[in-house]
N, C-alpha and C positions, 0 to 999 in steps of 0.2 A: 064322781071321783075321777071318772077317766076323759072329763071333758077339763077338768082343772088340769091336770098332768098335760095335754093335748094345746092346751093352751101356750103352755110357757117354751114348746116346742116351735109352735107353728113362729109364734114370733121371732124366737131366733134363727128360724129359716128363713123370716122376710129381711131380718138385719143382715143378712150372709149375704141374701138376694142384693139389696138395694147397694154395700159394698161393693161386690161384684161390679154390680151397674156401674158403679161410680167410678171403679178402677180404668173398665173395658172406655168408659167415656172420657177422662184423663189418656189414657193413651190414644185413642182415636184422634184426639185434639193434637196432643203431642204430633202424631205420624202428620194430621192433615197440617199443621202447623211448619214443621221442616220440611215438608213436600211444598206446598205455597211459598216457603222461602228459596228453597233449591229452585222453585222456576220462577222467580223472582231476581233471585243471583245472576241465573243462565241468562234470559233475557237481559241484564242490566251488563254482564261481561258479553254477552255476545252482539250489542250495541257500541261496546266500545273497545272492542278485541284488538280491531285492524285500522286504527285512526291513522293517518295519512300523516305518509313522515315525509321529515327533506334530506337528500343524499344528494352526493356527489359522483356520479358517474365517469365512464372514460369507453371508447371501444375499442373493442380487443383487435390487435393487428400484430404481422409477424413483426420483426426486428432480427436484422444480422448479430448471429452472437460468433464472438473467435474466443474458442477455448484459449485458458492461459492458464500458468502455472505462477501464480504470488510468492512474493518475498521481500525480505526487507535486505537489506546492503549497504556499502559505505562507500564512499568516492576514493579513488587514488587515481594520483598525476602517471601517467604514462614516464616519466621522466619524474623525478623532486630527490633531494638531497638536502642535507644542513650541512652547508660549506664551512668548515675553517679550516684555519694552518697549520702546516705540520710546524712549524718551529715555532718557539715564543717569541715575543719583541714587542713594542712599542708603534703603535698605528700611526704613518705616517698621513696618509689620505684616506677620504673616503670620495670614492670617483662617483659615485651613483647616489640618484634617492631613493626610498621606501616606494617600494610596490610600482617599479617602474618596470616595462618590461628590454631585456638584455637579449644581444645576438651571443652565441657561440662565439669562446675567446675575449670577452669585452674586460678589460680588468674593472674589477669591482672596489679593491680597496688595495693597500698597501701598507709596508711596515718600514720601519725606519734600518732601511740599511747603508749609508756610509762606508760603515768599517769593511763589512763583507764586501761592498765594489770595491773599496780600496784595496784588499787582497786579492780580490779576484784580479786586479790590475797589475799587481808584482806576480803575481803565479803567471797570467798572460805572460810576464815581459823574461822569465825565468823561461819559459818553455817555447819563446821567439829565441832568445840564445840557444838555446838547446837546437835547435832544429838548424839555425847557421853552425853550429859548431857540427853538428852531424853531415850536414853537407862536404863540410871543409873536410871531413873525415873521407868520405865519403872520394871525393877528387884525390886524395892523397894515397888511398888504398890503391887506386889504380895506377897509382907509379910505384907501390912500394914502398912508398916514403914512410908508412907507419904500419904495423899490424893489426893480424885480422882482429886480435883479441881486443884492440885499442880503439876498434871501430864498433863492436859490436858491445861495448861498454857507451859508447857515444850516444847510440840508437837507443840504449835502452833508457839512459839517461834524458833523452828525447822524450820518450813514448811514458815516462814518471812523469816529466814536468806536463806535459799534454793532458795526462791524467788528473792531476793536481787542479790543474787550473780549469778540467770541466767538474769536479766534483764543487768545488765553488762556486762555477755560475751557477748550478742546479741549488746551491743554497741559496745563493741569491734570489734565484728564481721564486724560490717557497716565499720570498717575503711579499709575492705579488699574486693575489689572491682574482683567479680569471675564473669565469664561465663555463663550466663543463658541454654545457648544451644551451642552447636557446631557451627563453623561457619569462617568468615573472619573478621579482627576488620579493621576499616579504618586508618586514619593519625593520629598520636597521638601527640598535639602540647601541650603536659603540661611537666612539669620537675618536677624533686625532690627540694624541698624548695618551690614551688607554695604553695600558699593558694586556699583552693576552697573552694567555697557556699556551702552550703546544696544545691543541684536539679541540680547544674552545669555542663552539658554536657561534658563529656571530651573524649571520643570515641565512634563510630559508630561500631557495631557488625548485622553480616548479612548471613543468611545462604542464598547460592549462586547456591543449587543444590538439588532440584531442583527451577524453580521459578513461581510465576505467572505474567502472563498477561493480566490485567483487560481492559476489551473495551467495548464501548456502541452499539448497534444497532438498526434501527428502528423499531418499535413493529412489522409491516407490517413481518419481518423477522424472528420474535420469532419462528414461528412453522417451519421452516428449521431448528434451530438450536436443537442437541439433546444431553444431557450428554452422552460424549465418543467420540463424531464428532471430525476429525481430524483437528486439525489447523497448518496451516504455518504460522510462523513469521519470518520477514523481519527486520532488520534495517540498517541506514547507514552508522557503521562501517562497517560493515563485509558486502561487496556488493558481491550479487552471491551468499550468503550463507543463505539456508532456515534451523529456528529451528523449528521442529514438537515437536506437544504436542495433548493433546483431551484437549476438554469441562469438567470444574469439578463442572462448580456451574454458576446459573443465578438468576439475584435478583426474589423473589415475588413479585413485582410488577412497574409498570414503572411511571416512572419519569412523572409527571403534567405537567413541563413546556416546556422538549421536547419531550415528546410523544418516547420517547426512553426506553430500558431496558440495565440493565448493566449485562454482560457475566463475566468471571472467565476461564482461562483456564491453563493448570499447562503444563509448556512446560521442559524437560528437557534440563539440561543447565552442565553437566560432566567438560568442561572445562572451567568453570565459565568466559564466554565469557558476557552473558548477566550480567545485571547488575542495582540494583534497580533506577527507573528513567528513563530510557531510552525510548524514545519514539521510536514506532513500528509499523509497518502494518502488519494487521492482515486477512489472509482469510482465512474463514472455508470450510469446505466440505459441501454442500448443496444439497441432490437429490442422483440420478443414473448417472453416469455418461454417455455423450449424445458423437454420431459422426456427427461431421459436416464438408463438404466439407470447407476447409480454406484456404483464401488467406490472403496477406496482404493489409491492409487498403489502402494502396495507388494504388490497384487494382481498385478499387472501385471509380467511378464518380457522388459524391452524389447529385440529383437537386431534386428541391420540385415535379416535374413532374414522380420523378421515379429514381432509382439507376439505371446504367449501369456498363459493363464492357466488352472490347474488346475483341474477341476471335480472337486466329492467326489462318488459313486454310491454307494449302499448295496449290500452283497452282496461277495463273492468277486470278486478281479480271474481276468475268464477268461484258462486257459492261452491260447497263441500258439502254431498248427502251426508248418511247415515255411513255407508259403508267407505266414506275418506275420499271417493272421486269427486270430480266437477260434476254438478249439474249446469247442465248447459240453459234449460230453459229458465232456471233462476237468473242466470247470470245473463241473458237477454232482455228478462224483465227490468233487472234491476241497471241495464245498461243506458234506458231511455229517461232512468232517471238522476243522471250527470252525477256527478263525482271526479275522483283524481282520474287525470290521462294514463297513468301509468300504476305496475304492481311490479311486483319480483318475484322471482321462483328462485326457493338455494337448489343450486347444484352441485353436486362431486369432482371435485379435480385430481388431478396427477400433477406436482411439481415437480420441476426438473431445476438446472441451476440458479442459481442466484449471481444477482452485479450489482454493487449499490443497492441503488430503493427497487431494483426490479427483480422480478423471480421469473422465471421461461413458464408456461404451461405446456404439458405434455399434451394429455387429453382434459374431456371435459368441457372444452371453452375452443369457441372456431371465429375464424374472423371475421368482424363486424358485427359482433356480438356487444350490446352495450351492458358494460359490468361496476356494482358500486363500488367505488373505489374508499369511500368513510361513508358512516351513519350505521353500517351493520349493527352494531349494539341494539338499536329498538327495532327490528325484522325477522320475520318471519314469511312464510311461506305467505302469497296472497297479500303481502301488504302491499296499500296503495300509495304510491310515493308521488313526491313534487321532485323535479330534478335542480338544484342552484349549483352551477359550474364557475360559480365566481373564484372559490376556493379549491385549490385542486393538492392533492398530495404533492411530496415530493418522488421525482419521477428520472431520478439521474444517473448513470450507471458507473459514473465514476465523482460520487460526493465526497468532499472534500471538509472538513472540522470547521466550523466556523471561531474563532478567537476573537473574544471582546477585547 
C-alpha cells in the first residue's frame, strides 16, 4: 500500500524536476543567446563606428576686427528744394533740361510777363518825373521861390513813385524762376503755354556733393559714437561698394517713444552716385580696433550646453581603453597599419562677435590651428577624416543678398 501511494509521488517529483531543467535551460539559452548577440553588435559597431569622413578645413588666424555700431538711414541732399512761383501765370520758357546740373543764379524757366514790364516801365517813367521835379523843388527852395511844405510834398511824391516802381520789378522778378544754389534740377514735366498756381511745384533742385545720411541709434550707443567717427555706407545699388564719410552732428536729445537718438553724418558723394532718398546701412567706427582669432560661422557647433568646434590632428585616431583615455600602444599597433592621415578632436570654445559669415574666437582655438569648417554633422571625437578644400564656406565679413 505504501509503495503504491510512494509511487504517484515520486513521479511528480521527476515531472517538477525535468520542468525545472527545462526552464533553467530555456533561460540559459535565452541569456547565452543575447550575450553572443550583444558581442556580435559590439564587434560589428565597433568596426564601423569611426569610418573615415571628407571635411572641409581652414586654419585659424587672427583678423583685425573695428568695433561698429549698425544701422539703417536714408540720404538727404545737403542743399535740395522743390522750386516754384510765388505768383501764377503762364510759362513762358523753359531755359534748362531734365536732370542737368545748374550754377547758383542760373534762370531755370519763365513766365509770361509783358503787361508787368510794361507797367514796370510807366511806374519807371512816373518816378524819373518825380525825382526832376524834386530836384527843381529842391533849387527853388533855396531862393525862396517856393515853400518848405511844397518841397517836402515833392520828395515824398518822389520817394511813392520810387516805391511803386521797385514793388513791380520785384513782381516782375517772381516770373523768373532762378537757382537758389548750385546743384542738379530733377524731370521737368511742364511746357511753355502751361498755366501754373502760385506754390505749384514744377522742379526738384538738389545739391548732390556732398550728402547726408541721417540714422537713428540706441541711446545705449550714444557714447561710442563721436563727432568725426568714420562711417561706412552701403546701399543696394552699387553692391560691393562702400561710401565713407565722419559723424557731423547728433540730435540733443532722444526720442521718448523709442529710447533712440538721431546721428547726422556728411558722407561724400563726387560722382553723384548717392542720391536723396535712398535707403542705406550704416556702420560706424566704434572703440580700438581688437584681433580676434576668426573662423567662419559655420565652423562653429552651437548647443545650449556649450559651442564646439572640431580640430584636424595628423596621425591615427588613438584607440580608447576601458576607462575613456588613449591607449597609446593600440594606437602604435594599429598606426603601422595605414589608414586615414588625419582624425579630429571636438573642442570647447568661447565666442566673441560676429561680421558677416565670421564669428571672432575668444578661447579654445590658437592660431594655426587647422579647424573643420562643414562636414561636422557625421563626427565625433577620433574620427578619421580625408581633407577636400575644393569647397570652402562662405567666409565674408561684410556679404551682401544675392538678387536673381
Amino acid at each position: 500500500m505504501a509503495d503504491e501511494t510512494a509511487s504517484p509521488k515520486s513521479k511528480l517529483r521527476k515531472r517538477l524536476i525535468i520542468v525545472i531543467a527545462a526552464v533553467v535551460a530555456l533561460f540559459a539559452l535565452l541569456v547565452g543567446w543575447n550575450t553572443v548577440k550583444g558581442i556580435m553588435i559590439g564587434r560589428f559597431m565597433r568596426s564601423t563606428a569611426n569610418p573615415t569622413q571628407t571635411v572641409s578645413t581652414m586654419t585659424a588666424a587672427y583678423q583685425d576686427w573695428q568695433p561698429h555700431v549698425d544701422a539703417v538711414g536714408n540720404v538727404r541732399a545737403v542743399h535740395g528744394a522743390d522750386l516754384a512761383f510765388d505768383v501764377a501765370g503762364v510759362v513762358a520758357e523753359v531755359d534748362v533740361k531734365s536732370g542737368v546740373g545748374v550754377k547758383k543764379g542760373q534762370v531755370l524757366m519763365t513766365l509770361r510777363s509783358t503787361q508787368d514790364a510794361a507797367t514796370l516801365a510807366a511806374l519807371r517813367a512816373t518816378a524819373h518825373l518825380a525825382r526832376l521835379t524834386a530836384e527843381r523843388s529842391r533849387q527853388q527852395l533855396a531862393v525862396q521861390a517856393i515853400s518848405q511844405a511844397q518841397y517836402d510834398a515833392d520828395m515824398a511824391t518822389l520817394a511813392s513813385a520810387r516805391a511803386s516802381a521797385a514793388a513791380q520789378a520785384a513782381l516782375v522778378a517772381k516770373k523768373t524762376l532762378r537757382a537758389p544754389f548750385a546743384g542738379r534740377i530733377g524731370i521737368i514735366t511742364v511746357n511753355p503755354g502751361d498755366y501754373l498756381g502760385a506754390g505749384t511745384t514744377v522742379v526738384t533742385l538738389q545739391q548732390l556733393d556732398p550728402v547726408y545720411v541721417d540714422f537713428t541709434t540706441p541711446q545705449a550707443s550714444l557714447a561710442l559714437l563721436k563727432l568725426g567717427s568714420k562711417v561706412g555706407v552701403t546701399v543696394d545699388a552699387f553692391k560691393g561698394r562702400t561710401f565713407t564719410g565722419t559723424v557731423s552732428a547728433t540730435d540733443p536729445k532722444v526720442d521718448l517713444s523709442t529710447r533712440n537718438v538721431g546721428i547726422e553724418a556728411t558722407v561724400a558723394n563726387p560722382h553723384e552716385l548717392l542720391v536723396p532718398g535712398m535707403f542705406t546701412r550704416v556702420a560706424v567706427d566704434a572703440g580700438v580696433a581688437q584681433r580676434y582669432v576668426t573662423l567662419p560661422q559655420t565652423a562653429v557647433a552651437y548647443a545650449p550646453y556649450g559651442d564646439t568646434v572640431f580640430v584636424v590632428h595628423p596621425g591615427t585616431p588613438p584607440a580608447l581603453g576601458a576607462d575613456g583615455k588613449p591607449v597609446k600602444a593600440a594606437a602604435a599597433a594599429r598606426a603601422g597599419k595605414g589608414g586615414a592621415a588625419h582624425y579630429v578632436e571636438q573642442v570647447a570654445v568661447k565666442t566673441g562677435p560676429t561680421r558677416g559669415d565670421q564669428v571672432a574666437v575668444v578661447s579654445g582655438i590658437q592660431p594655426g590651428d587647422l579647424v573643420v569648417t562643414s562636414g561636422q554633422l557625421k563626427l565625433r571625437n577620433g574620427t578619421p577624416v580625408d581633407i577636400n578644400n575644393q569647397v570652402q564656406p562662405a567666409f565674408n565679413p561684410n556679404p551682401q543678398p544675392v538678387e536673381e
